[in-house]
N, C-alpha and C positions, 0 to 999 in steps of 0.2 A: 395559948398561942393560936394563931388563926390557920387555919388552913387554906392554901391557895388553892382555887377551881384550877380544873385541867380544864383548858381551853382547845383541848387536841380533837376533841369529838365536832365542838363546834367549828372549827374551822373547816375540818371536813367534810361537815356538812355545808359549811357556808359554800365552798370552792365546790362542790357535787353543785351545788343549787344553780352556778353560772352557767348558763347555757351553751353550748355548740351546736352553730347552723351549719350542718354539714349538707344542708339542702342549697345551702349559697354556693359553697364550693364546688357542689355537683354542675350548679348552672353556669358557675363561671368556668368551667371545664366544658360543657355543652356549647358555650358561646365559643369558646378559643377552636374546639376541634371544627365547629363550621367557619369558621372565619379562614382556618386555614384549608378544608376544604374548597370553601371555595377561591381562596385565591390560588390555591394548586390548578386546581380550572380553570383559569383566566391566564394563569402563567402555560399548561398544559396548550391550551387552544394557540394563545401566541406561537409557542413554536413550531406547534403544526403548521399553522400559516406561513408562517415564515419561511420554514423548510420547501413547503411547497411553493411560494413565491422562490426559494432558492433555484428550486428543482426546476420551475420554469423558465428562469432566465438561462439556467446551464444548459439548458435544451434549446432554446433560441439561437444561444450565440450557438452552440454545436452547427446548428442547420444554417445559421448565416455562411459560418464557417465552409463548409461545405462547398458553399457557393464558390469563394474565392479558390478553394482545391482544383475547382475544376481545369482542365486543361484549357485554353484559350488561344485564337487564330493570331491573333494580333497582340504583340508585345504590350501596346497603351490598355489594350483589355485587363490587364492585369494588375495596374495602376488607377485604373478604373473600379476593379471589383473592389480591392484594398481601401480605396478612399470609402465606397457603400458602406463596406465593413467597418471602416473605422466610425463613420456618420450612424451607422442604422448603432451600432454598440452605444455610442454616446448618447443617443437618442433613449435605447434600451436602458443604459442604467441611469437616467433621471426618471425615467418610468416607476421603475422597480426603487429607485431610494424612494421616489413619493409615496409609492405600496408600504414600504418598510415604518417608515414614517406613520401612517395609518394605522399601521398595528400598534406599533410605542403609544403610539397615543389613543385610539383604545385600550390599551391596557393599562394604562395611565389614569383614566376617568375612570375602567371600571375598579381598577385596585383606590382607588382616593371614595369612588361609593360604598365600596366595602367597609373601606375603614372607617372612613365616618357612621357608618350604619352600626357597624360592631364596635364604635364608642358611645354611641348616641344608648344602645342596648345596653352595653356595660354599664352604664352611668345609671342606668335605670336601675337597674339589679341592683349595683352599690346602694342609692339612695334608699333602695325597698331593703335591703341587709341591713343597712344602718340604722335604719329606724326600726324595723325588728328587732336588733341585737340591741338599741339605747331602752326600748317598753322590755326586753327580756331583762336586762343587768339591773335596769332600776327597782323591777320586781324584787328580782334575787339580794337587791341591794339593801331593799328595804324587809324583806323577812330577814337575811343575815343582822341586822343590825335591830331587829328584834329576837329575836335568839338570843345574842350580845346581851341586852338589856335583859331579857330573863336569866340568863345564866347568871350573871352579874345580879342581880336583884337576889338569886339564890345563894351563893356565895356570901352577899352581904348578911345575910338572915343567919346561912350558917356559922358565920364569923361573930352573931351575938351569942 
């Protein structure tokens, strides 16, 4: 009666032989923590601006403000400053939404350049992984499946 080959070593070996690019995963870890870098900065700088465009317009109206507090000789003075107030605020905040606006939209183009840059990268990496990992498996594809054939060629010898 024949004796069947253990195949436990070879497979061990065959599955050791397939490679791991743990050098891809490093880059595509390298690519992800800049990309969110810097859209942390692009999002960071935004709200600076903003706050600070905030902080400018709450100081404006304050000192318009001001104006209309003050005491006045004439009752129509009062009705007068009011209307300024109301005109110069309206004035101010189509100002400041068009500021506001400018930021959105810088942040807009630079976070849409970002991404596309860190897809445009990514895509590189994958293609250069892929083809690394298709010349590594084929390799290991084609010794495994020599091994196979020796073992098997051994087996049949010892089975005469």
């Amino acid at each position: 009666m024949a004796k069947t080959q253990d195949f436990t070593a070879v497979f061990k070996d065959m599955m050791g032989a397939f490679p791991v690019d743990t050098k891809a995963m490093e880059d595509a870890f390298k690519t992800q923590t800049s990309l969110t870098e810097k859209l942390s900065g692009v999002a960071l700088d935004a709200a600076k601006k903003s706050t600070d465009l905030s902080a400018k317009w709450a100081n404006d109206t304050l000192a318009k403000l001001a104006n209309v507090s003050k005491a006045k000789a004439d009752p129509a003075d009062y009705a007068k400053s009011m209307t300024d107030f109301a005109s110069a605020s309206a004035e101010a905040a189509a100002e400041h939404m068009a500021a506001y606006a400018e930021i959105a939209r810088k942040v807009q183009t630079e976070t849409l350049e970002l991404v596309l840059a860190a897809g445009k990268k990514t895509s590189e990496e994958m293609t250069s992984a892929a083809q690394k990992a298709t010349a590594d498996l084929t390799a290991a594809a084609q010794k495994a499946a020599a091994e196979v054939t020796t073992a098997t060629k051994k087996a049949t010898e010892a089975a005469k």
